[in-house]
C-alpha positions in Angstrom: -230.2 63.9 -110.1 -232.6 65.7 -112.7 -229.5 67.6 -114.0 -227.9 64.1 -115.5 -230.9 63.7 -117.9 -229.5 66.9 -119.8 -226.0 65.9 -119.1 -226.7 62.8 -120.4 -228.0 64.5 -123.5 -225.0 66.6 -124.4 -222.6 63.7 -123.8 -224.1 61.4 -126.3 -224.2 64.4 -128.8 -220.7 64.9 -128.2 -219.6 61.3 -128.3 -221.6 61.2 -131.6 -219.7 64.0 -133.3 -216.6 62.5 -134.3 -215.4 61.4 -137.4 -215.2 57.6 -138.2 -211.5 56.7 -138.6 -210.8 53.0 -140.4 -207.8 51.6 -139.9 -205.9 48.0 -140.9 -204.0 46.9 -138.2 -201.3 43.7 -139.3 -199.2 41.8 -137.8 -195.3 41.4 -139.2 -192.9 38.4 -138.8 -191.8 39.6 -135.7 -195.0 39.7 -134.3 -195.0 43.4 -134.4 -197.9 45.5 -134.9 -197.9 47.8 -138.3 -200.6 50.8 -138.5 -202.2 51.8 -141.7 -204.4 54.5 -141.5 -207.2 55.4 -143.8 -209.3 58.2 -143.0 -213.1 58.6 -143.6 -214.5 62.0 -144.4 -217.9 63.1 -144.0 -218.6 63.1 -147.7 -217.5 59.7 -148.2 -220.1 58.6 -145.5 -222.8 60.3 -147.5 -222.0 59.1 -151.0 -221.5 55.5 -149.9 -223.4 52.6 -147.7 -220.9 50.2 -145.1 -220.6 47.6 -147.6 -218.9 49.9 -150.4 -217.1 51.9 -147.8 -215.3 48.1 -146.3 -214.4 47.5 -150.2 -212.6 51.0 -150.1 -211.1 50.2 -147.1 -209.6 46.8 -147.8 -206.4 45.9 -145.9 -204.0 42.9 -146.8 -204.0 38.8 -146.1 -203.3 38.3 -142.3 -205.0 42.1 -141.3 -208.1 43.1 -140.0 -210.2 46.6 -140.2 -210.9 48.4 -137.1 -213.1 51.6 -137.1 -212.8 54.0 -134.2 -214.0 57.7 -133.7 -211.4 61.4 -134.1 -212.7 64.4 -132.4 -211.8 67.3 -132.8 -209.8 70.1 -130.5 -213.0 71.7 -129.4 -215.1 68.6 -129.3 -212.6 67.2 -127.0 -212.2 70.8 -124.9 -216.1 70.7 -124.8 -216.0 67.2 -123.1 -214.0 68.1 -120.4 -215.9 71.2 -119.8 -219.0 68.6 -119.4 -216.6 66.6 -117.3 -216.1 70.0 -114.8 -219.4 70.6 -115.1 -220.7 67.6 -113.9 -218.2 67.1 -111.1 -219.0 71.0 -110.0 -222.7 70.7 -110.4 -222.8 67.3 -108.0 -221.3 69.0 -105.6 -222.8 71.9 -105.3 -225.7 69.7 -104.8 -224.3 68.0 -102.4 -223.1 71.4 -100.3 -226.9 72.8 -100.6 -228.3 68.9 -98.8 -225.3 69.9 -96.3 -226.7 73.4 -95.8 -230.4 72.5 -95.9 -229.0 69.7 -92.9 -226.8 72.2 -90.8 -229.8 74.8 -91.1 -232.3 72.2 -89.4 
């Protein structure tokens, strides 16, 4: 499929365009898990490397840092419009083989 390579391309540019999120995730007494969330903005990325940005985001003794990705409304409406698009563009080629079949 020549159209993936594209596909492909947008996808990784989405996937790439959230914001990094770190978080300290701990465990209580009760072996239950407690949340703190400390969010990374662009400009903090800029201003500062990964070692200075995992001393601003220190958690407690017995807690461990986690760093995931938060997209945006229209970055996550744009990835299931790549989703439709991909699952309507296989088909279609799949429906013009069928054609180019029956036709012969």
């Amino acid at each position: 499929f020549a159209f993936l390579i594209p596909w492909g391309g947008f996808m990784t540019f989405l996937a790439s365009s959230g914001e990094i999120e770190g978080e300290c995730m701990c465990f209580n007494d009760q072996n239950e898990i407690d949340l703190n969330t400390n969010f990374l903005n662009n400009t903090l990325l800029s201003k500062n490397s990964t070692t200075e940005m995992e001393e601003l985001l220190e958690c407690d003794d017995g807690c461990f840092l986690y760093k995931s990705f938060a997209y945006s409304r229209e970055s996550q409406y744009a990835g299931i419009y790549m989703l439709f698009t991909f699952f309507w563009t296989s088909q279609f080629i799949i429906a013009v083989g069928q054609l180019v079949v029956a036709m012969s």
